[in-house]
C-alpha positions in Angstrom: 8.4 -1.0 14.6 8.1 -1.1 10.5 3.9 -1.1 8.9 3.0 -1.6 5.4 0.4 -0.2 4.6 -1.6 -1.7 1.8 -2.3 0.4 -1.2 -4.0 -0.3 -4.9 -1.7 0.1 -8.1 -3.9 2.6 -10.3 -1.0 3.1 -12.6 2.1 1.5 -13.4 5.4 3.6 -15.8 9.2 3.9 -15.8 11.0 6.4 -13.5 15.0 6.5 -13.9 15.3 2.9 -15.2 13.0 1.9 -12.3 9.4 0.0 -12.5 7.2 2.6 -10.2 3.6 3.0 -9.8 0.8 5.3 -8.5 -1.0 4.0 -5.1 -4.6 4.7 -4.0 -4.1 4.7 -0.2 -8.5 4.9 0.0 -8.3 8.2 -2.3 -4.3 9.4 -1.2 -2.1 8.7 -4.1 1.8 8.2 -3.4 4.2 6.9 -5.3 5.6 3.5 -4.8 8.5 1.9 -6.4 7.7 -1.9 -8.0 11.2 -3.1 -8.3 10.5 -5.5 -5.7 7.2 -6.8 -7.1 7.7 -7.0 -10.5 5.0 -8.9 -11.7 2.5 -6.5 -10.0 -0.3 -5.1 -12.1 -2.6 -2.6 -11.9 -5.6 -3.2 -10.1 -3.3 -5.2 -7.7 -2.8 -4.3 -3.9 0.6 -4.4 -2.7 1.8 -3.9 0.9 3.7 -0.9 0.8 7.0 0.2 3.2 8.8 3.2 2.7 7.9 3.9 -0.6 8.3 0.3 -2.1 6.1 -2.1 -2.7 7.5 -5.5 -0.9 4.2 -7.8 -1.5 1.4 -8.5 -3.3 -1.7 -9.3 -1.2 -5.2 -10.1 -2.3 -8.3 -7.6 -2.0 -9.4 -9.4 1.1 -6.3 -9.1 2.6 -5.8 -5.6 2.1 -9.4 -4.6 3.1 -8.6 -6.9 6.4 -5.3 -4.9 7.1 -7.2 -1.8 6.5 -10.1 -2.7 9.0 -7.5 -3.7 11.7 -5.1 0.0 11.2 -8.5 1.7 11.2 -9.6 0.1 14.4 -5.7 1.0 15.9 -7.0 4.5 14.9 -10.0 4.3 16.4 -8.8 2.8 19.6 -6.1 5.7 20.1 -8.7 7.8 19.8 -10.8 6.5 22.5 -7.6 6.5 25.1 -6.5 9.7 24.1 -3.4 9.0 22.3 
């Protein structure tokens, strides 16, 4: 099974000829490569998978997607997993 998470650009440079860009994962920052995305800006949420960012989604979208993993959390929790 493959998850993108959704994460918010907070800042956007150059890496080895490539367009990359801090994420806030809800205060973790990784580094995601824009290549895919190019238009992206900060402030933007992109869905994020393995390190690249594959989509741009809008705020309610990614707080939606956020509530549902968090509920998966919460769940697994409950049953022990």
């Amino acid at each position: 099974m493959c998850l993108g998470v959704p994460g918010k650009i907070v800042e956007i440079y150059e890496r080895g000829g490539l367009k990359m860009a801090k994420v806030d994962f809800g205060g973790i920052f990784r580094e995601a490569c824009l290549d895919y995305v190019p238009d992206a800006k900060v402030g933007e949420y992109c869905i994020i998978h393995v390190g690249f960012a594959i989509s741009v989604v809008s705020e309610s979208e990614a707080m939606e997607t956020l509530d549902l993993l968090k509920q998966i959390s919460n769940i697994e929790e409950e049953l022990g997993g």
